[in-house]
N, C-alpha and C positions, 0 to 999 in steps of 0.2 A: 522448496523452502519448507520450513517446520511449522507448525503451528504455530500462535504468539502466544508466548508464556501467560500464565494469570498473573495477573498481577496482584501481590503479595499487599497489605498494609503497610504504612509507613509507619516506624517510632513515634511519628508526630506529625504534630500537624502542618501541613504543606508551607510552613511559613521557612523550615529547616532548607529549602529549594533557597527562598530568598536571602536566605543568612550565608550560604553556602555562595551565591554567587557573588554576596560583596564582600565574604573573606576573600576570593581568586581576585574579583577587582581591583581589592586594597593591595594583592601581592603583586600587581603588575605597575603598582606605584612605581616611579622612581627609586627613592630609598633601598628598596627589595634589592637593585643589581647594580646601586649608581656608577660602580665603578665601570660598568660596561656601556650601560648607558652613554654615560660622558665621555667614553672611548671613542661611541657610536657618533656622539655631538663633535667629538672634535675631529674624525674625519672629513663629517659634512662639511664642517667650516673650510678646511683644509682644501677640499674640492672648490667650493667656492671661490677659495682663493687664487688655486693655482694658475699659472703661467699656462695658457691652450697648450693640449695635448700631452699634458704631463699628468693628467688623471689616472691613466693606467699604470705607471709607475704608481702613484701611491695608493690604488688600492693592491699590486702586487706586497707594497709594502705591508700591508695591515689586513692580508688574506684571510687570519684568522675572525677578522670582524666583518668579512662581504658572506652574508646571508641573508636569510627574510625578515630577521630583526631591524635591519639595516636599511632593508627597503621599507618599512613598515617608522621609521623614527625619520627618513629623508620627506615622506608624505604627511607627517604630523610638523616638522619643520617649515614643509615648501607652504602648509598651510597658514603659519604661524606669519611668513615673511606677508603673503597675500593678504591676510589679514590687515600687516599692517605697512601694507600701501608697494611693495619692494616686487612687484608683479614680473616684471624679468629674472629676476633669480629664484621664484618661484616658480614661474615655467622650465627654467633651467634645470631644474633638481629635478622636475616630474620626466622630464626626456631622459634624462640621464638615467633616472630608477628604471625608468622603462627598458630601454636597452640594455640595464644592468641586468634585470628581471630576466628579458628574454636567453642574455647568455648563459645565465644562473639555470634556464627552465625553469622558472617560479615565475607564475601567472603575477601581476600586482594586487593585492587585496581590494577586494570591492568595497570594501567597509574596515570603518577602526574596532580595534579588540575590541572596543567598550561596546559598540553593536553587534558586533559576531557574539559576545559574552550574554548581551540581552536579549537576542534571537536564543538560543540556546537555552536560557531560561524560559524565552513564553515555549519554547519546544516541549520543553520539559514536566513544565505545568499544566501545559494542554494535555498532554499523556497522562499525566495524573488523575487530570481532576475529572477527562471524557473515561476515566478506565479505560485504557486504551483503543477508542471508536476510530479506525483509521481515517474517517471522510474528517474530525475533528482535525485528529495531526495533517493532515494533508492540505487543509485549509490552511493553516500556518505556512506549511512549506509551501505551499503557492504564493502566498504576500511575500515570502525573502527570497525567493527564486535567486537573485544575486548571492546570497552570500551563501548559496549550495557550490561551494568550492574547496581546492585544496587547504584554502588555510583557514576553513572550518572545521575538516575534516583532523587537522592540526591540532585545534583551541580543543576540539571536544575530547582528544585523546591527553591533552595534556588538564584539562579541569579538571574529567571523571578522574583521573589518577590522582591528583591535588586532594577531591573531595574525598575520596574511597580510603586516601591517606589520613587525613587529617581527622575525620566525624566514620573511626569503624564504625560505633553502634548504628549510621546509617548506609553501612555499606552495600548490605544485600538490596536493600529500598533504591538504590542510587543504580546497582551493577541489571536489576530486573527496568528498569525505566530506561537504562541505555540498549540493552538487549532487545528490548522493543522498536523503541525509536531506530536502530538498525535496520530492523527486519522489516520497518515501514520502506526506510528511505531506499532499501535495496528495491522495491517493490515499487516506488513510487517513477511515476510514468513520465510527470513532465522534470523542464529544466535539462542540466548536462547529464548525461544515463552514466560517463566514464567518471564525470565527478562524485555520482551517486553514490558510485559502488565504492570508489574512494573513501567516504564518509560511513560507508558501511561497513566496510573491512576496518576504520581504524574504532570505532565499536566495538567490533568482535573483539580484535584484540586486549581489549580492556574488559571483556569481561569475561574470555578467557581467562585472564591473570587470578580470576576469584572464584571460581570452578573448579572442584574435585576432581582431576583426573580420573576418568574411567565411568564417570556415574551417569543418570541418565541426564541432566541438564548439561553438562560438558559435551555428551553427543548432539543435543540439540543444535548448540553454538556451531560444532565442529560440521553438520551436515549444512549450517546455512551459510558459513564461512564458505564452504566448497563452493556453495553455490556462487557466491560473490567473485571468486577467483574465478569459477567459470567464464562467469560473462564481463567480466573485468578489460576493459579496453587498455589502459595506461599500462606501464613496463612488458615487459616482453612477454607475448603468447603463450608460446613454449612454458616457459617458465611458470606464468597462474596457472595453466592447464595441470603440471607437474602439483603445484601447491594445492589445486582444488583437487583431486586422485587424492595426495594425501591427508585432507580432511576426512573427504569421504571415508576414509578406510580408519582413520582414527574412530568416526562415528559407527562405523560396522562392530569394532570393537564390543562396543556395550550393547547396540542393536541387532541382536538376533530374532529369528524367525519365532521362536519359543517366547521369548520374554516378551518382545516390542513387534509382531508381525507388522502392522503398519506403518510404523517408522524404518525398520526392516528394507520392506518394498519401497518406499520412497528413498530412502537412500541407494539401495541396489538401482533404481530409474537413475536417479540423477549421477552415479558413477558410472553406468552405461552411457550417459550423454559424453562427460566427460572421456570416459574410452576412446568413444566415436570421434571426440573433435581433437584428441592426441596426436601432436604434430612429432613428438620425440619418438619414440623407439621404432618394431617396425610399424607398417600402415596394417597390414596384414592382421598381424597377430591381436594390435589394437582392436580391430573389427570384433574379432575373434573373443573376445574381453570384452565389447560392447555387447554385445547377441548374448553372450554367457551372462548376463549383469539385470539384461532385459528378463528372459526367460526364468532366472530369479524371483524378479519380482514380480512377474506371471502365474507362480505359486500362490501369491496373496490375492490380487488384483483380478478376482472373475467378474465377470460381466454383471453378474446379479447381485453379489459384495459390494463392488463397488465401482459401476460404471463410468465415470469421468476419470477415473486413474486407470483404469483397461484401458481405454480409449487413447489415453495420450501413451502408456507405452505401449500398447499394441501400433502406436504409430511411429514409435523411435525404434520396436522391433521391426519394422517394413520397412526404416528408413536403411537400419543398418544391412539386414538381406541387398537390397538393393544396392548397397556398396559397397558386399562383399569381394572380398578377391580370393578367398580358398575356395574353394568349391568348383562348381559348372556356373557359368555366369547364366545363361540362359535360365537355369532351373533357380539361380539365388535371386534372380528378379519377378517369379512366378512367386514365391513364396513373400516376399515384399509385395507384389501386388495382393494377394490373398489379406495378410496381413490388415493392408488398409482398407480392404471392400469388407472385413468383418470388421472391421471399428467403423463403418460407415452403415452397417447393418446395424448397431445399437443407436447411433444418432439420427435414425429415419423419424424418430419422432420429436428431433430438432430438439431435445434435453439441453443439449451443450452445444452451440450455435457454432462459437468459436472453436471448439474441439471438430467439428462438422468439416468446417471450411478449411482447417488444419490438414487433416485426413485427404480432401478433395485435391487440395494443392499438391500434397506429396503422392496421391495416385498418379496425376498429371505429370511427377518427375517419374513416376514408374513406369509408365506407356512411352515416357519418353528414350526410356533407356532399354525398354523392350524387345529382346532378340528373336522372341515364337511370336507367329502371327504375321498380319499385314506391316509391312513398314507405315507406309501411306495411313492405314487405319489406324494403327495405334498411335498415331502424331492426331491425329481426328481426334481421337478419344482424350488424348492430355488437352487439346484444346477446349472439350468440351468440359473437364473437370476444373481446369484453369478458373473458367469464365463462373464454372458454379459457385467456384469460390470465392472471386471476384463478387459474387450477389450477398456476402457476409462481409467480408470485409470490406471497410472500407479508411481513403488515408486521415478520416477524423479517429475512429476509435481506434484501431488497428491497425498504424500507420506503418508501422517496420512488415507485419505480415502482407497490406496489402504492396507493399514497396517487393516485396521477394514473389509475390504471385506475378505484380506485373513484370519482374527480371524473367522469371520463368515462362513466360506466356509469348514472352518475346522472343525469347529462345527455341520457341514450340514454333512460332510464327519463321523463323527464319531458317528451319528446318524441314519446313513443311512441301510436302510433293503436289499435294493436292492446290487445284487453284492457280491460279496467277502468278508468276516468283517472283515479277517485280512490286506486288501488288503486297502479298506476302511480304514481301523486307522492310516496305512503307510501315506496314502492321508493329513489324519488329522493333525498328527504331522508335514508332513511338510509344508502346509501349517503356520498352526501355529508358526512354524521357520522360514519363510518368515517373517510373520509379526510383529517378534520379531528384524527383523532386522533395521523396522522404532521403534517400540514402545521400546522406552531405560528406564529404570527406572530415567533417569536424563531428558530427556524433555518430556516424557508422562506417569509419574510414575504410575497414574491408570490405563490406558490400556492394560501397561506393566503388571500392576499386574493382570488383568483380563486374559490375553494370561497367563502370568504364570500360572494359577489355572488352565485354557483349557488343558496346556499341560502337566497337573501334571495328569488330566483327563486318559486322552489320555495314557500317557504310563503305568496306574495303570491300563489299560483296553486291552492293546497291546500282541498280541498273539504271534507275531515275537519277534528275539530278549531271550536272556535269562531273563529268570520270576523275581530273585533275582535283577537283575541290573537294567530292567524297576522299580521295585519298590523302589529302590534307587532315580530313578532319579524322580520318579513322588513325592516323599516327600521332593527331594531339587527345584523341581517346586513351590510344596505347600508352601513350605517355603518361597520362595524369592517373592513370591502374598502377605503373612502377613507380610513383612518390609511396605507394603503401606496400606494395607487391617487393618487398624488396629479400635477394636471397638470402641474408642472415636472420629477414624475420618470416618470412611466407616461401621457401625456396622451389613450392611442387607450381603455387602460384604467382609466384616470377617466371621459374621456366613455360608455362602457359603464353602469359603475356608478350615476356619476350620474344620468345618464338613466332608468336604471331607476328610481333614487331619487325624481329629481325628477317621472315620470310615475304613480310610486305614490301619493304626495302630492296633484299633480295629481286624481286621479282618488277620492280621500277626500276633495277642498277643502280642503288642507292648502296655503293660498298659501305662507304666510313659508317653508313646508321645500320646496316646492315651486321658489319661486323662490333659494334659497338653493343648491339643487343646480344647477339649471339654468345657476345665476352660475359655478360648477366647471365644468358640461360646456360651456358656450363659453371660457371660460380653456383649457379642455384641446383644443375645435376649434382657437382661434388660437396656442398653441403647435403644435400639429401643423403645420396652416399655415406656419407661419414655417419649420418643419423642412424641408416639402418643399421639392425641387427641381426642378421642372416645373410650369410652369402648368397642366396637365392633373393633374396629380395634386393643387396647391392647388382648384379647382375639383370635383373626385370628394370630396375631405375637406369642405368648403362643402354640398355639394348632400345627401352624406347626413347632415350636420349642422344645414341650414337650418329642420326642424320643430322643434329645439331653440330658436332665436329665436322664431319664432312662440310654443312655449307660455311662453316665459319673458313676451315681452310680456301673454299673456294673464295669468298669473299675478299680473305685478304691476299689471293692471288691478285682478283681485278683490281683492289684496290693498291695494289703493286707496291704488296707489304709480304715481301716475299719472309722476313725474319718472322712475323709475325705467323704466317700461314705454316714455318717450320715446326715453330714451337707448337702452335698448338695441333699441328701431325701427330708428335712427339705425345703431347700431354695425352691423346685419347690413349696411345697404344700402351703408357708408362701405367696409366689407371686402370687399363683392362689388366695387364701385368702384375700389377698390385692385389689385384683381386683375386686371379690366377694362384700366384705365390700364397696368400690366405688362407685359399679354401680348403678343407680340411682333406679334400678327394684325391689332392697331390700329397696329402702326407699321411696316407693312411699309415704306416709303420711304427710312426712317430706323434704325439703330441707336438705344439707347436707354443714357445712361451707367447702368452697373452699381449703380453708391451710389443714382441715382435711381430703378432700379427695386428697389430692395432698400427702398427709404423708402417707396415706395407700396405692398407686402407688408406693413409693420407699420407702416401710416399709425394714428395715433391715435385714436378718436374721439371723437368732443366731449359733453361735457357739459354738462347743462344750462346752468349759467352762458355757458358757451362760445356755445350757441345762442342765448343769450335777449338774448348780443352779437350776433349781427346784426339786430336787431330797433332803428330807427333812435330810434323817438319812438314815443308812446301811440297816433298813429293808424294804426299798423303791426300788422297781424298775422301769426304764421307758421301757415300748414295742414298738418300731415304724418302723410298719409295713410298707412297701411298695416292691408295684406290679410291674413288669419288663417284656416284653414279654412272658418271657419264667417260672419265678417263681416269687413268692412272700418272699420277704426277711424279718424276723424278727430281729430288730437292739436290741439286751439287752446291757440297760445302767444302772448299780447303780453308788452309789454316789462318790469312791473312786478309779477306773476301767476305764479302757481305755474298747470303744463298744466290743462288743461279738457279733456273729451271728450265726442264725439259719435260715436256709434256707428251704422252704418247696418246693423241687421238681418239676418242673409237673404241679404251680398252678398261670400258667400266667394270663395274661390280658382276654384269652378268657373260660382257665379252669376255673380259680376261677371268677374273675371278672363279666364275661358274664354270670358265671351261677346264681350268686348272683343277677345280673339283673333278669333273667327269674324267677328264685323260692325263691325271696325274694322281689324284689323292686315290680314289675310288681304284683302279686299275693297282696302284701298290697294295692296299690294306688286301687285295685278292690276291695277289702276289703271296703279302707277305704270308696270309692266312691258308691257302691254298695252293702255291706255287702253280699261282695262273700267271703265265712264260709271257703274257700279250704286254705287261708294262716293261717287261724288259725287253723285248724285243722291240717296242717300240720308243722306245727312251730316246734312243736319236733324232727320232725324227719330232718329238714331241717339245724335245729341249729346241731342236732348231727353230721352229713354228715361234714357241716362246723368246726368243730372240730377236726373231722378225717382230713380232706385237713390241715386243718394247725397245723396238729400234735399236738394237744395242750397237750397229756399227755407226751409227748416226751420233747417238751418244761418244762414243768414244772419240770420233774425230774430233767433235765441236767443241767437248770441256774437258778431256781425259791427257791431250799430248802432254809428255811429260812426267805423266803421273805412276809411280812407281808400285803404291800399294793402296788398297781402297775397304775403305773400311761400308759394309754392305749392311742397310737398316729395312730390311723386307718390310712388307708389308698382307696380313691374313694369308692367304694361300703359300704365297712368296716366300714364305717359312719354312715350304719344302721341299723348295729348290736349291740343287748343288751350281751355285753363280758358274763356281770356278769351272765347271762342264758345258758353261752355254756355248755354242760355235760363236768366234768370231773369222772377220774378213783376214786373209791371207797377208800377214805383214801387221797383225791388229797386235795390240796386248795385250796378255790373258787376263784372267781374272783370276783375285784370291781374296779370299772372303775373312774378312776379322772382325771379331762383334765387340764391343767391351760393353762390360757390366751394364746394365740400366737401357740399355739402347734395344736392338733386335735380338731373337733369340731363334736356336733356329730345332 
């Protein structure tokens, strides 16, 4: 955040505050809208009136008038009736606004305009007359704690606009008093933190409207604005993340190293944060834009300049080393640790307590993530920096950091070699319980949901305790992480969750929940997917993703959802294909148009039906093979038939798979390269071998009689094999191989 403006004189004397608020009072009169007003009156009534369950009809009828006005004139009504004596139909009207409100998403106001209007005046007043002493405003905003809501955040953007309108000569007086009061209430600690920012952003906005593009107070607005988007909980992540980058870099504009070096630096930090927490483009290059952002303003911010801003990005430069992905991992978490043992060398004389125990915490995720060294010791070591940090913080003053030290400490504890393991995971859960009692799904819904996934961790791994009942509670842990964890808003930490989810199930023979999560953590691979930007980074997201297809196919084998286990066969091999076809390595000759490789990244895959159209006539069948750990599954589909399966035993990923590498792939490229005679020569007997593994005379008796032509969907290896050459039994029928578009390729 920037500094807080000075604050400027007013035209007059603070009485222009109280003139100003009962011009806006008098314009909410009646008179001012009657026509909508009495629009609003005579729905009410209408509701009242109606015949049960014909309310939805008429407010479809009168849509244009279901909003917060609405709900806001039913509350001044319901009060009116109760008043005077009519107590059933004024509880009537408050249920109904209620559930009105919830479908709308508009909270009920906590107070009438005419209160939200005079909270806002002592706000305003108080800023005035303390010149802005933040413990004055803060005492205010503790006494209305209620009406620190959205339809505060509402009244104040449409007043300041009203007032800024109506009295120019006091507009800059009015646009320097709101810009404050922002920059407090972003900052300010208690009440709702996601309503806060709310009421801060709609602020900014308004005093952006009065700001000189390009000048140094318009950077100011625009680097605290970023900030607000940062940490912005309501609408979509992605999205403020996207919005706060773009302040930041409006404020870079006029903030140069020359003109503004420490506005400069503070900006270049906080768009390094921002970088670091970017959920859109790739992960990678992001990182890569955090470090470059840091190291910036490492220019300005030396230790003897200006210690407490070294210190905090000397600790977002460790954070981000340490979750780098370019580089040697090994060496990017050596340089993170460095990092924070020199921001922890300038606070040995406790200057900055909380900057101290910052540092301590984040060394503790760096030993934890540490590749050089002891395993066992450097989990010692984060436990020991945890607990140091744990001696500063605590959940009075510091409630969110000590809530993330205790997430972390728990994690250290359930990772830990050293000691006891069941003794160890006791440690873990309760920490973890600790820190669930700052992180609420209502003011820190991702945290909350991150601790939730730790402790769904934790008791699916817990030795104490009965086995059945830990594993209860570790899949209603899992569970209440995906109310927030979801793949169109968190898709790296769905696929996390779910996964956990879906291999806990997995591993109880829990198919339906098993394949039910599994169906989340591929939604949540091919959103990512589609995010990145680099075929190298769509492929890193695929590859450590691709055993989540395999167990989903398997899942809805056992769960003897054979359509189900086809399709998504199909979906992994259509999205490796898609990525394939993309990548620029296959079209070196050629450029490739933009819209067509962006089609072949979120190519669709097909669905049964879709398959069972290229299946011409009854004496057609389709084979689509695919490899799983443990065996390799043959899907038979004709035209009229729900799938059929044939399972070949025995001839996993490294039986079949790997041996097909050794005495098929490997043995041709020498061939082809060398005219080494050993693959052709032994092609016979290698194709035979592969026959027997996947039973091909077994196959053919059991689903093949009859069948004239067969349409063959390989699978990895199986790509380079000639079917139509396999030996079959004496009297059997050949093979002949036809691919159509989208399916195998060979």
């Amino acid at each position: 955040m920037g500094q807080m403006q000075d604050i400027n004189q007013p035209s007059s004397h603070p009485e222009w505050l109280e003139n100003l608020c009962r011009d806006y009072n008098h314009q909410r009169k009646p008179n001012i809208d009657e026509q909508r007003i009495q629009a609003y009156l005579q729905l009410i009534f209408s509701l009242l009136n109606c015949p049960n369950g014909q309310e939805m009809e008429l407010l479809e009828a009168n849509s244009d008038l279901v909003d917060g006005g609405l709900l806001e004139w039913i509350a001044l009504v319901a009060a009116d009736l109760a008043e005077k004596g009519n107590q059933n139909a004024a509880d009537w009207l408050l249920n109904f606004a209620s559930q009105l409100a919830e479908a709308l998403g508009i909270s009920s106001p906590s107070a009438t305009p005419e209160e939200y209007l005079a909270f806002l005046q002592e706000l305003l007043d108080t800023e005035y007359k303390s010149n802005g002493n933040p413990q004055a405003v803060y005492q205010v905003l503790q006494r209305h704690l209620n009406k620190l809501d959205t339809h505060f955040a509402q009244i104040l953007k449409q007043v300041a606009t009203a007032w800024i309108s109506q009295h120019p000569e006091d507009a800059e007086s009015i646009v320097v008093l709101i810009e404050n009061i922002s920059n407090l209430i972003q900052e300010f600690p208690l009440g709702n933190i996601a309503n806060n920012l709310e009421i801060a952003i709609a602020g900014y906005a308004v005093v952006l409207q009065k700001r000189e593009v390009n000048t140094e107070m318009w950077a100011q607005v625009q680097n605290n604005l970023g900030s607000a988007y940062r940490g912005r909980i309501k609408e979509d992540k992605a999205d403020n993340i996207e919005l706060a980058i773009a302040a930041f870099h409006n404020a870079l504009q006029v903030y140069t190293p020359q003109a503004f070096p420490q506005h400069w630096a503070a900006t270049q930090n906080n768009l390094g944060t921002a970088y670091w927490g970017r959920i859109k483009g790739d992960k990678a290059d992001n990182i890569e834009l955090a470090i470059a952002a840091y190291t910036q303003a490492l220019q300005v911010y030396t230790p003897q300049a200006f210690p407490q801003q070294w210190v905090i990005t000397q600790n977002n430069l460790g954070l981000a080393y340490c979750g780098r992905i370019k580089g040697d991992k090994a060496s990017n978490i050596e340089l993170g640790i460095k990092a924070h043992t020199q921001a922890l060398q300038v606070d040995t004389a406790q200057a900055f307590l909380q900057d101290w125990a910052m540092n301590q915490n984040n060394l503790g995720n760096a030993y934890c993530e540490r590749i050089k060294g002891d395993k066992a010791d450097n989990i010692e070591l984060a436990i020991a920096a945890y607990t140091e940090a744990l001696q500063m913080y605590t959940p009075q003053a510091s409630p969110q950091d000590w809530a993330a030290t205790q997430n972390n400490l728990g994690t250290a504890y359930s990772d830990r070699i050293k000691g006891d393991k069941a003794d160890n995971i006791e440690l873990a859960i309760k920490a973890y319980t600790q820190a669930l009692e700052v992180r609420t799904i209502q003011a820190f819904p991702q945290d909350w949901a991150m601790t939730q996934n730790n402790l769904g961790t934790a008791y699916w791994s817990r030795i104490k305790g009965d086995k059945a009942d830990n594993i209860e509670l570790a899949i209603g842990h899992y569970q209440d992480a995906l109310q927030v964890r979801t793949p169109n808003a968190f898709p790296i930490e769905c696929l996390q969750t779910s996964r956990n989810l879906g291999d806990l199930a997995f591993e109880i023979k829990n198919w339906q929940l098993a394949s039910e999560n599994y169906e989340k953590a591929i939604a949540s691979v091919e959103r990512s997917r589609n995010w990145a930007t680099t075929d190298k980074r769509r492929h890193e997201i695929l590859k450590d993703a691709i055993k989540v297809y395999e167990k989903m196919v398997q899942a809805c084998i056992n769960n003897d959802r054979l359509d189900k286990a086809l399709e998504y066969s199909e979906r992994s091999r259509s999205k490796t294909m898609g990525d394939i076809m993309a990548s620029n390595r296959y079209f070196e000759q050629g450029e490739i148009d933009l819209k067509l490789k962006q089609a072949w990244h979120q190519v669709d895959p097909l669905n049964l039906s879709q398959i069972q159209g290229l299946i011409d006539n009854d004496k057609t069948a389709l084979l689509s093979f695919y490899t799983t750990e443990n065996d390799t599954h043959v899907f038979i589909l004709l035209k009229d038939r729900l799938p059929q399966l044939f399972t070949c035993k025995g001839q996993g990923l490294k039986a079949l798979q790997s041996w097909l590498w050794d005495n098929w792939l490997i043995p041709y490229v020498e061939f082809r390269d060398a005219e080494n005679w050993e693959w052709k020569d032994k092609m016979g007997s290698v194709l035979a071998e592969l026959s027997r593994r996947l039973q091909v005379n077994e196959l053919i008796a059991k689903y093949l009689n009859g069948i004239e032509e067969l349409i063959i969907v390989p699978h990895l290896m199986l790509h380079q094999i000639p079917f139509a050459a396999l030996p079959v039994a004496v009297g059997g029928m050949g093979w002949g191989e036809v691919e159509p578009p989208g399916m195998g390729s060979q």
